[in-house]
C-alpha positions in Angstrom: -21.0 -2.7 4.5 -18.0 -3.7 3.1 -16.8 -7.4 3.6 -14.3 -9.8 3.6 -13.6 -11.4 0.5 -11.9 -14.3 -0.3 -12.5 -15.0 -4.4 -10.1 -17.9 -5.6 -10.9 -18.7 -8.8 -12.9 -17.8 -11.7 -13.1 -19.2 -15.0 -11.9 -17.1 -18.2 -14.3 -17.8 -21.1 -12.2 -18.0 -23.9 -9.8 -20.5 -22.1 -9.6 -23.2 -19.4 -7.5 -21.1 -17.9 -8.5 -19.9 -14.6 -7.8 -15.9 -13.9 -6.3 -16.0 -10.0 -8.0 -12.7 -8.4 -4.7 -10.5 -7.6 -2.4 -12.8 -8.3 0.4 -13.2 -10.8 -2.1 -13.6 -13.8 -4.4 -10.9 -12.9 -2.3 -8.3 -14.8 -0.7 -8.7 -17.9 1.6 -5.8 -19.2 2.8 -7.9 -22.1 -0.4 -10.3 -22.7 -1.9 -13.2 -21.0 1.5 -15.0 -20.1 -0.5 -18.1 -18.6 -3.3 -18.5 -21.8 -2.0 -21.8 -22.5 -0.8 -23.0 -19.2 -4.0 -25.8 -18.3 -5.3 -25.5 -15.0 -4.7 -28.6 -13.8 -0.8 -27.9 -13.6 0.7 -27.7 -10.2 0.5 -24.4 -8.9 4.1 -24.2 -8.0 5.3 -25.1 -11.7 2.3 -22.9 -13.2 4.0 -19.7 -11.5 7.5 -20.6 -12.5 6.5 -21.2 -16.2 4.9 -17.7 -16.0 7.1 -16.1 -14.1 10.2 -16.8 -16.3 8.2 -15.8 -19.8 7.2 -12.7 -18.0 11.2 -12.2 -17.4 11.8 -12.5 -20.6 9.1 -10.2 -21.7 10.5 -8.0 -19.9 13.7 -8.0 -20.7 12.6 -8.2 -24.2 10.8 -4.7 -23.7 13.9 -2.5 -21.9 12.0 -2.7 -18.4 14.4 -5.3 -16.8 16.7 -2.8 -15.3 14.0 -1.0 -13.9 12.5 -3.8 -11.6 15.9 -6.3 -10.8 16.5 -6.3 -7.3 20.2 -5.8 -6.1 19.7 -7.8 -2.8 23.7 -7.3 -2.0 22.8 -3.5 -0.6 19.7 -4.5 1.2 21.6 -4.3 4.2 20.0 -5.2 7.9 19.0 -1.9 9.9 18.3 -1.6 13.6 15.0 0.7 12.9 13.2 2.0 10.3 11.7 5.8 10.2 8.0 6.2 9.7 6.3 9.6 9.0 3.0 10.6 7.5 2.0 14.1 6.0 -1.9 13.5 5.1 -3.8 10.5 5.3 -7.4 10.9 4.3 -9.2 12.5 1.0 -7.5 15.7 2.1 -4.4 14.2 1.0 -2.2 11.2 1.0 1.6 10.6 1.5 3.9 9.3 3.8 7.8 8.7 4.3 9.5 5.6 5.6 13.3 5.9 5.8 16.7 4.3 6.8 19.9 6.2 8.1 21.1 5.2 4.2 18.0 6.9 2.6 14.1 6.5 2.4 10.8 6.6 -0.3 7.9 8.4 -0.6 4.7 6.2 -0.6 2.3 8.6 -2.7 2.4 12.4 -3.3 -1.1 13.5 -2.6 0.5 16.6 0.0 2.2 19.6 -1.0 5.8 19.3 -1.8 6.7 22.0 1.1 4.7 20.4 3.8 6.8 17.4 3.3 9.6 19.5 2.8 8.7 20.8 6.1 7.9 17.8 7.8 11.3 15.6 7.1 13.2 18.7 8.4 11.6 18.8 11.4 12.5 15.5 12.3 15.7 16.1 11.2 15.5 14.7 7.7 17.3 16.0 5.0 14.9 16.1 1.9 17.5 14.7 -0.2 17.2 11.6 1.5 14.1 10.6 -0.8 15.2 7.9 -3.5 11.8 8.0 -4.8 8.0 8.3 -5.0 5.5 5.4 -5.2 2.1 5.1 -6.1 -0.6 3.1 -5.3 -3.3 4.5 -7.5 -4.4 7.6 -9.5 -6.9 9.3 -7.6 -5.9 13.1 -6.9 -5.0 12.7 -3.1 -2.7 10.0 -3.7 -0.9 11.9 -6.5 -2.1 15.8 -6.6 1.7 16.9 -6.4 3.4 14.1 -7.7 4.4 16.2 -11.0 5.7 19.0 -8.9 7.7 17.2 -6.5 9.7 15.3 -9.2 9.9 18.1 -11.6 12.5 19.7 -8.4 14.1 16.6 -7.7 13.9 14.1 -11.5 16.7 12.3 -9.6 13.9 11.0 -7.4 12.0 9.1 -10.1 8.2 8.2 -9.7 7.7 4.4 -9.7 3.7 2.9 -10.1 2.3 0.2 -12.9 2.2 1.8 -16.7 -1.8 1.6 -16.3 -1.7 3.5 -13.1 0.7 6.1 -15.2 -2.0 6.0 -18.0 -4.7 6.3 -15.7 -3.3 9.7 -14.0 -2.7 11.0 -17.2 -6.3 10.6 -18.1 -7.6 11.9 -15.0 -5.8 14.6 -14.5 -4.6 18.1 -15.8 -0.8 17.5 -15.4 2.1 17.6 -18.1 3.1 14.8 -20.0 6.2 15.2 -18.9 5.7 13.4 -16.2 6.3 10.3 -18.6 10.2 11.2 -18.3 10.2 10.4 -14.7 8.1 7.1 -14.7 9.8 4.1 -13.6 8.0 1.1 -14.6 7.0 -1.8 -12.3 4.7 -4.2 -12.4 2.4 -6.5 -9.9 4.3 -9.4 -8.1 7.4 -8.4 -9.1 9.8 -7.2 -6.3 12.2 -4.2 -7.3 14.8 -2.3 -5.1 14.6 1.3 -4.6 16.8 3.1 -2.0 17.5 0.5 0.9 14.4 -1.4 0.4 12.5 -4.5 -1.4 9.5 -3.7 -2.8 6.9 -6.1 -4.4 3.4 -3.9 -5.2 0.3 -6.6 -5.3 -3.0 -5.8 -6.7 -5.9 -4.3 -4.0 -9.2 -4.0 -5.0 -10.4 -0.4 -5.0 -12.0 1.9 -7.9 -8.6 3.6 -8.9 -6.4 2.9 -12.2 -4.6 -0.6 -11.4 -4.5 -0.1 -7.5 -1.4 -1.7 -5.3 -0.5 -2.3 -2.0 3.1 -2.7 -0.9 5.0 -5.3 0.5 8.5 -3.4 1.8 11.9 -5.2 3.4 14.4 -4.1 4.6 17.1 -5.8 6.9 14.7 -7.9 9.4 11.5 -5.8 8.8 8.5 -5.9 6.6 5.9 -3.5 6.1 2.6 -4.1 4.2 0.8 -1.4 3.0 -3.0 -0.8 1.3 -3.9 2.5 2.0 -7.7 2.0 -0.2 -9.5 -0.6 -0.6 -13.0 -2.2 -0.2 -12.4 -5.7 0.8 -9.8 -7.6 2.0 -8.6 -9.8 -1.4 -6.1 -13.0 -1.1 -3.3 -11.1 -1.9 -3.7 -8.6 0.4 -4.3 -11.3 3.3 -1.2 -13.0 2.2 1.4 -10.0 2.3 -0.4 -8.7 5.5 0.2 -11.7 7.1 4.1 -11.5 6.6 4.4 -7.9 8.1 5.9 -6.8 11.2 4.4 -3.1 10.4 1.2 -2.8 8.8 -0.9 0.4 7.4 -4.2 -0.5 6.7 -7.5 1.2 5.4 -9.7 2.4 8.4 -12.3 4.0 6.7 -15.8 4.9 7.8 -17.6 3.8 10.6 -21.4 2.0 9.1 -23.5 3.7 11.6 -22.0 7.0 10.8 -22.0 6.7 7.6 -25.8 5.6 7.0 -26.7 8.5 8.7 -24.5 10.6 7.3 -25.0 13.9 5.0 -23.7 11.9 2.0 -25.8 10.9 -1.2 -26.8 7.4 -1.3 -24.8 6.6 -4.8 -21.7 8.1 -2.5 -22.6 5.8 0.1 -23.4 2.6 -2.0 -19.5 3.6 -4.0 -17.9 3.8 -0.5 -19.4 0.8 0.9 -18.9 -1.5 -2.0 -16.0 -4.0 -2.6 -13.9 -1.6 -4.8 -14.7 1.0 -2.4 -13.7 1.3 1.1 -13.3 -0.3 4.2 -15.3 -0.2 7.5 -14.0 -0.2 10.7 -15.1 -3.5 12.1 -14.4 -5.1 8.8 -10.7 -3.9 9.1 -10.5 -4.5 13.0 -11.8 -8.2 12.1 -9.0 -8.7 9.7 -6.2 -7.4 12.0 -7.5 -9.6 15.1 -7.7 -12.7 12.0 -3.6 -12.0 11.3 -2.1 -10.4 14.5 0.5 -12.4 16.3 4.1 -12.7 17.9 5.5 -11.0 14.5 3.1 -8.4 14.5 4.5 -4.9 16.1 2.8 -1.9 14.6 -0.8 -1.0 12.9 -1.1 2.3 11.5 -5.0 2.7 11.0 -5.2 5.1 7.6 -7.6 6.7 5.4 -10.3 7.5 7.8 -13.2 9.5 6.6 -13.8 13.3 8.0 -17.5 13.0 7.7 -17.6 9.1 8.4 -15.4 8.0 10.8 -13.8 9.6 14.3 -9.9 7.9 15.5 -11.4 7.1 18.4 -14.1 4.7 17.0 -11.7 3.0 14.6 -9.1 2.9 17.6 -11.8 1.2 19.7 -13.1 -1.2 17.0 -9.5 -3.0 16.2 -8.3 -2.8 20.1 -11.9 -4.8 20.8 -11.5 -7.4 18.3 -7.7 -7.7 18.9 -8.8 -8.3 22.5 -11.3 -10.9 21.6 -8.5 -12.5 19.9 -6.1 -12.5 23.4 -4.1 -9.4 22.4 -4.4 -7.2 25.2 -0.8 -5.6 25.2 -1.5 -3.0 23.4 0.8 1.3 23.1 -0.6 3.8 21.2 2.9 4.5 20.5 4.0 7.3 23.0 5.9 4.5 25.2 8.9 3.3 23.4 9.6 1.0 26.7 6.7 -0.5 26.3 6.4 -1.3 22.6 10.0 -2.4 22.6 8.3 -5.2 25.4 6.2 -6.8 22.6 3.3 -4.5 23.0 1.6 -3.7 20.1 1.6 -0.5 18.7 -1.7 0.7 17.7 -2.3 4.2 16.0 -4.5 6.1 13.6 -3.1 8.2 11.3 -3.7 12.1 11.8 -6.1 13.0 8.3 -4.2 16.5 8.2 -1.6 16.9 10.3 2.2 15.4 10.3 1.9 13.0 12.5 4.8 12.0 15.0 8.0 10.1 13.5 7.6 7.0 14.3 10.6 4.4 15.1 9.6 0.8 13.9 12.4 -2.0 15.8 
């Protein structure tokens, strides 16, 4: 079973350095930025230091533009507009969406589904600013070539490792290099209406993020795979009004499931994905007064049902005194301070979704 893990520190060998899991050192587009920062310096002046030579990297290599955040347009909104398309191995993307435009998170669905699915509720398609990516595995970016290649405008933003990684993988032009904006871990960039910081998740993909989004008075975390719950992940969850989280497999299910056990042992290892209980114990661990809406993801066809991953997060939330609890079909009641608690449809479009 996956678990929770909560790795601080380990030591680099070649320095005294220490390597903090997910953090700000834990990537290094230009080299190790920290290798001569001891570790005995104050955090606080230990991030600045690397922050600012990373900057200046940056802006050393032409990426600056590509990642500086324009917080004068970030303007508040009363509501932000959440759809899904796919979440599951089937297929993976979702839109969230202002009145002044929205992004794509992933492109693991076929461009006309979408197409399809923002029209129906009464999006225009041109809306989308963008596509990101949290990793390279098909059904997170299967149609991520396509979609772009009919709309370059649109732009497909993910860490140059993740591009490397999908190039690798995959059967797909190298074109799609022309449309890659780069951004990297930690570092918040603006794309449509919204703040974006990626942070690193652990899961068996190319350089794997989550997403910390704001926009006007909202945040929304997002790690759609993962196999344990890292700091960085507990620390941008924590921060979120809106949360979608990895609900993968349920244990039972999947030890006697029809799966092979070097499937099973990948699935339920910490780069792998996460269980039910393991992701209902994190939410119960985090959810408060700020908290408003969980969007269980990612659950398994052969491993998992809604209805157990429903029932293992409202049971621990419970145990942890939150009992006000919508499945999101009573607007009323969610705008009372319930909490809105769904799982994601693995094929379908799912409902649109207002987050106040």
């Amino acid at each position: 079973m996956a678990k929770i893990v909560y790795p601080t520190r380990r030591r680099k060998q070649s320095s005294d350095a220490f390597e903090l899991t997910g953090n700000l050192f834990s990537e290094s587009p230009f080299g190790d930025a920290a290798g001569d920062l001891e570790h005995d310096i104050h955090p606080s002046i230990r991030d600045f230091v690397v922050n600012v030579r990373r900057r200046e990297q940056s802006r050393a290599a032409g990426v600056e533009s590509s990642i500086e955040v324009d917080r004068s347009v970030l303007r508040p909104t009363d509501a932000l507009t959440f759809i899904t398309f796919g979440s599951g191995s089937s297929g993976n993307c979702a839109y969230l969406g202002t009145p002044s435009g929205g992004i794509l998170i992933d492109a693991g669905v076929d461009a006309d589904t979408v197409t399809r699915g923002l029209r129906d509720h009464g999006i225009n398609p041109k809306a989308v600013k963008g596509i990101i990516l949290t990793h390279d595995h098909s059904d997170h970016v299967k149609y991520v070539y396509s979609m772009v290649r009919k709309r370059p405008e649109m732009g497909i933003y993910c860490t140059p490792k993740t591009l490397g990684g999908l190039l690798r993988r995959h059967s797909i032009s190298r074109r799609i290099k022309d449309y890659h904006k780069p951004i990297y871990k930690e570092f918040a960039f603006q794309l449509g209406p919204f703040e974006i910081t990626p942070f690193d998740v652990s899961h068996d993909g190319t350089d794997n993020v989550g997403y910390f989004i704001t926009c006007g008075g909202h945040s929304m975390a997002i790690a759609t795979d993962l196999g344990c719950i890292t700091p960085r992940v507990d620390f941008y969850m924590r921060q979120a009004n809106h949360i979608v989280i990895e609900s993968n497999y349920d244990a039972a299910m999947l030890a006697s499931g029809p799966y092979p056990m070097h499937l099973r042992a990948r699935i339920a290892a910490d780069h792998g994905h996460l269980e039910n209980s393991v992701t209902a114990a994190f939410l119960a661990s985090i959810a408060g007064s700020r908290l408003r809406h969980v969007f269980l993801c990612h659950l398994s066809h052969d491993n998992n049902l809604p209805d157990l991953a429903l029932e293992a997060s409202r049971k621990a939330l419970a145990a942890a005194g939150i009992t006000r609890i919508t499945d999101g079909t009573a607007p009323a009641q969610a705008a009372d301070g319930a909490l809105t608690l769904v799982a994601l449809p693995r094929t379908e479009i799912s409902p649109l979704f207002t987050l106040r």
